[in-house]
Backbone as a ProteinNet text record, in pm:
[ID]
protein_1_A
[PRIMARY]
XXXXXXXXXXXXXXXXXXXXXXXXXXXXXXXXXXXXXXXXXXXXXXXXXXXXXXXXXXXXXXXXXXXXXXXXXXXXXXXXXXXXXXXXXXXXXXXXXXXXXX
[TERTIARY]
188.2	148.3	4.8	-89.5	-182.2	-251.5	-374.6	-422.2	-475.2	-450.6	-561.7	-735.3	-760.6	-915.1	-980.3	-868.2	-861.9	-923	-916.3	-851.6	-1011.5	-1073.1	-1153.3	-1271.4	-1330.9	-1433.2	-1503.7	-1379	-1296.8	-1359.6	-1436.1	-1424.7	-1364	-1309.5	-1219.1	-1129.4	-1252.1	-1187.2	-1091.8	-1163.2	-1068.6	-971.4	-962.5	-797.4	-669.1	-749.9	-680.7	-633.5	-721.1	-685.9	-554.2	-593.1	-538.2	-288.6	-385.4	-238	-182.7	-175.6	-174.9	-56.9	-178.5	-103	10.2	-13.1	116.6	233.6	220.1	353.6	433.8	342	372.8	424.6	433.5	471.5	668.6	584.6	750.9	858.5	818.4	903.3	944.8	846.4	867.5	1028.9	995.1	1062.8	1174.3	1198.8	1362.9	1397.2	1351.4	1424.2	1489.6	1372.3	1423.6	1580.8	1589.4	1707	1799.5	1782.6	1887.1	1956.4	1889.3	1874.6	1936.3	1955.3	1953.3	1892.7	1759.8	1665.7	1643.3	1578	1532.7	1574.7	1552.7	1643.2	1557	1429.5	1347.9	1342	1401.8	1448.7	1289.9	1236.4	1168.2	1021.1	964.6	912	866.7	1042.6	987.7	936.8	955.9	903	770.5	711.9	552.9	477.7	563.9	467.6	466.9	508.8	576.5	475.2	486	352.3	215.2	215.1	53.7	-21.6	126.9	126.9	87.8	138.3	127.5	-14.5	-40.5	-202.5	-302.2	-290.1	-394.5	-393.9	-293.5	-286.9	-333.2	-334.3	-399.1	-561.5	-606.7	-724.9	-782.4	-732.3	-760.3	-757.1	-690.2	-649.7	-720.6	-831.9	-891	-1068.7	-1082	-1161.7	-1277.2	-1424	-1550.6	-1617.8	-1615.8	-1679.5	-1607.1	-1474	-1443.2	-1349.8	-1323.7	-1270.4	-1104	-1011.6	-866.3	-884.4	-845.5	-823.5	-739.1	-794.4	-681.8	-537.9	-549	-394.1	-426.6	-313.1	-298.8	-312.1	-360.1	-395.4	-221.6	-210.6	-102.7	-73.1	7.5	30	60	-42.3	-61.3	104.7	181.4	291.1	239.3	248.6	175.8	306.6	324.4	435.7	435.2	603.7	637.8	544.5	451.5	449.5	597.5	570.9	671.6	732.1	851.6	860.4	903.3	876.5	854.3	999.8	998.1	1149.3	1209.7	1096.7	1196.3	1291.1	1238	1326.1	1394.2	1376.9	1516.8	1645	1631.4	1687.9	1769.2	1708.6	1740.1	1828.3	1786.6	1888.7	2042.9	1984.3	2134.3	2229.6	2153.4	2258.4	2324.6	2246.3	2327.5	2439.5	2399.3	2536.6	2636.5	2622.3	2742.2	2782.4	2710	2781.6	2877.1	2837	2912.5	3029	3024.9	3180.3	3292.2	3203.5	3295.6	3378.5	3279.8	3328.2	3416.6	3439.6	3507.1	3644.2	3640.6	3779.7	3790.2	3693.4	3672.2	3681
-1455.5	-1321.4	-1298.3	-1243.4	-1258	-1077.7	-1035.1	-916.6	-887.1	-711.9	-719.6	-732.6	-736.6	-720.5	-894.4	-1002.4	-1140.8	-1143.8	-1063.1	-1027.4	-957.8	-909.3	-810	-875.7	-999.3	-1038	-1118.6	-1178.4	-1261.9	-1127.1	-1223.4	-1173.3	-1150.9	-1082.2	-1070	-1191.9	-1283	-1399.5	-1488.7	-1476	-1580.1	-1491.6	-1366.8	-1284.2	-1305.7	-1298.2	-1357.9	-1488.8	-1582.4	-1737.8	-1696.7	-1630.7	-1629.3	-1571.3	-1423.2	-1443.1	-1538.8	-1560.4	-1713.3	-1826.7	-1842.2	-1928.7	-1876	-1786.3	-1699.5	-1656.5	-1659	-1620.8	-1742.5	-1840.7	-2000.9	-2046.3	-1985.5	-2026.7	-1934.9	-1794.6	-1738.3	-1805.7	-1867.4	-1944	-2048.9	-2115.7	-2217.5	-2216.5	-2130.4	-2083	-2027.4	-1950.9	-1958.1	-2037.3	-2178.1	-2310.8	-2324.1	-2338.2	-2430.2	-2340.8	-2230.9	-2145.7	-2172.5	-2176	-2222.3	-2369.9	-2446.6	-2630.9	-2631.5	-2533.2	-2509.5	-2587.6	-2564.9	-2659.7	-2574	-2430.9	-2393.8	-2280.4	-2233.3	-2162.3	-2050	-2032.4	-1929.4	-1825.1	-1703.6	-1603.7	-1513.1	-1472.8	-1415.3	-1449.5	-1589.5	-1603.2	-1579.3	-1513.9	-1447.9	-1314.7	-1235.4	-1110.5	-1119.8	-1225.7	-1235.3	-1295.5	-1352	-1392.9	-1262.7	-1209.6	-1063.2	-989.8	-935.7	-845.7	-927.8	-1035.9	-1084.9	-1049.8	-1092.5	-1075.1	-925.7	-825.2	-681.8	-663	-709.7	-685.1	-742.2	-857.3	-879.7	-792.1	-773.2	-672.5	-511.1	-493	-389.5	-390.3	-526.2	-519.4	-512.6	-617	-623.2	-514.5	-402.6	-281.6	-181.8	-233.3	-111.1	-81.7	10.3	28.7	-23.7	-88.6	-172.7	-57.2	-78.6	-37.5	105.4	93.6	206.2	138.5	196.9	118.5	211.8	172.2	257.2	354.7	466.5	547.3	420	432.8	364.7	436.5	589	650.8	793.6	809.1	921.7	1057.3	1148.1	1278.5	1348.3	1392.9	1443.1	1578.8	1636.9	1729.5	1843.4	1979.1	2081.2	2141.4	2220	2286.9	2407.7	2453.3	2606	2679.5	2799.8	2866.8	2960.3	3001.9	3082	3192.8	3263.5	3439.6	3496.6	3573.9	3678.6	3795.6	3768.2	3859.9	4077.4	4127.6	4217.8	4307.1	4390.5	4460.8	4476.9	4555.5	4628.3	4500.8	4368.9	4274.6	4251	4199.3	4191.4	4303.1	4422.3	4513.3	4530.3	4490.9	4481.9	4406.1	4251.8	4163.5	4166.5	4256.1	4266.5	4368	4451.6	4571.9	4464.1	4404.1	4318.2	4230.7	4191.6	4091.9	4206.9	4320.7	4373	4485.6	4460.7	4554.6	4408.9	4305.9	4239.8	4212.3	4166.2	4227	4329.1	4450.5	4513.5	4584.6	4455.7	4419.9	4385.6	4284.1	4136.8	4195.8	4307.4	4314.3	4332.5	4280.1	4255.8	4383.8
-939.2	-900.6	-948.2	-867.1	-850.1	-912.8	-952.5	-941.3	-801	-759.9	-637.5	-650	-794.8	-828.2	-810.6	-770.9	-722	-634.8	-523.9	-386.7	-371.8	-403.4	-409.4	-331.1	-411	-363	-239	-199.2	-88.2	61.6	153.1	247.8	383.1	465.9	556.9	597.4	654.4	717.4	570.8	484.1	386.4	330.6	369.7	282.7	419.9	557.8	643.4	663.7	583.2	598.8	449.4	386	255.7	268	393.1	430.8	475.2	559.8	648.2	561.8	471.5	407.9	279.1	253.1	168.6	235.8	370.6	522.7	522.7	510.7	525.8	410	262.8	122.1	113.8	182.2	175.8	269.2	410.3	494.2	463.1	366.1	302.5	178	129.4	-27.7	56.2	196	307.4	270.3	363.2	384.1	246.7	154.7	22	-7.8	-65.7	-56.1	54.6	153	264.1	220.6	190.1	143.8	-3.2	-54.2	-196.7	-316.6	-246.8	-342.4	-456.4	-412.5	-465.6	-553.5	-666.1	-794.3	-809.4	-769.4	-873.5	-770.9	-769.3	-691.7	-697.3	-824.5	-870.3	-740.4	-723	-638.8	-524.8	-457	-290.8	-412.5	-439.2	-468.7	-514.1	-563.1	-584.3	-474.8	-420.5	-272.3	-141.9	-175.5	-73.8	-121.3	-253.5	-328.3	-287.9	-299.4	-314.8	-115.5	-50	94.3	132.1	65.5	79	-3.5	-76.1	-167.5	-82.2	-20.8	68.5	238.7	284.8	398.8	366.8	265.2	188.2	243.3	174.5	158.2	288.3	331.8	502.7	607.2	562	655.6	616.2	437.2	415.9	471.2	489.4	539.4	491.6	548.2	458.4	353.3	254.5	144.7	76	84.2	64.3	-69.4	-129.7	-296.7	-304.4	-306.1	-318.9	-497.6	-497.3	-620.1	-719.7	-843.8	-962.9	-916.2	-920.9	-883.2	-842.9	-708.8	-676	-744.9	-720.7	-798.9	-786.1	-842.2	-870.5	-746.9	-707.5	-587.6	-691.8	-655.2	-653.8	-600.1	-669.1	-588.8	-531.1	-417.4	-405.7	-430.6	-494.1	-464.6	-360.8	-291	-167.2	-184.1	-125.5	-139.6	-113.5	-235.7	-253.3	-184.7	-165.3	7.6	-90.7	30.9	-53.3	-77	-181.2	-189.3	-81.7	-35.6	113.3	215	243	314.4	204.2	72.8	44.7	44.2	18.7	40.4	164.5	247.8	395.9	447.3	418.9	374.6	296	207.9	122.7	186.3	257.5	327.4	458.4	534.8	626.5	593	486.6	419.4	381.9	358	241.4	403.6	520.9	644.7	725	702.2	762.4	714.7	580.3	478	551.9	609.4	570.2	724.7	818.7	919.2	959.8	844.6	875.1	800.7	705	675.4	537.4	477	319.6	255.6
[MASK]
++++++++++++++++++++++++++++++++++++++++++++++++++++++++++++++++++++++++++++++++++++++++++++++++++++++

């Protein structure tokens, strides 16, 4: 398993030659599991990540650098509805009650 800051300096054509051959390592590491050659499970999951870190790079836009980490989401809260609808509300619920039998 590789860093994406690996990945960084590498230009287009060689992160594409680079997938390429990491598509060709996970098909590879099938068979062996199918054949039961192979034992180290841990493997597809670092060739999958390194596969997803370079399609990253490749899909990102030229000269634009990804955030270390997402900013955190602002909650906005509801505006506050005013007495009078709730009031209003509550008389409809307590007329249908007394509709219904209650």
């Amino acid at each position: 398993m590789t860093n994406i800051s690996e990945y960084r300096g590498k230009s287009n054509d060689e992160l594409k030659e680079l997938a390429l051959s990491l598509k060709k390592e996970l098909f590879n590491l099938r068979f062996q599991v199918a054949s039961g050659e192979h034992t180290n499970s841990a493997r597809f999951r670092d060739v999958r990540r390194d596969v997803a870190r370079v399609k990253t790079l490749i899909n990102e836009p030229a000269g634009q650098v990804a955030p270390a980490k997402k900013a955190a989401k602002v909650k906005v809260a509801k505006e506050a509805k005013p007495a009078a609808e709730k009031a209003v509300k509550a008389k409809k619920t307590t007329t249908k009650k007394k509709e219904s039998g209650e």
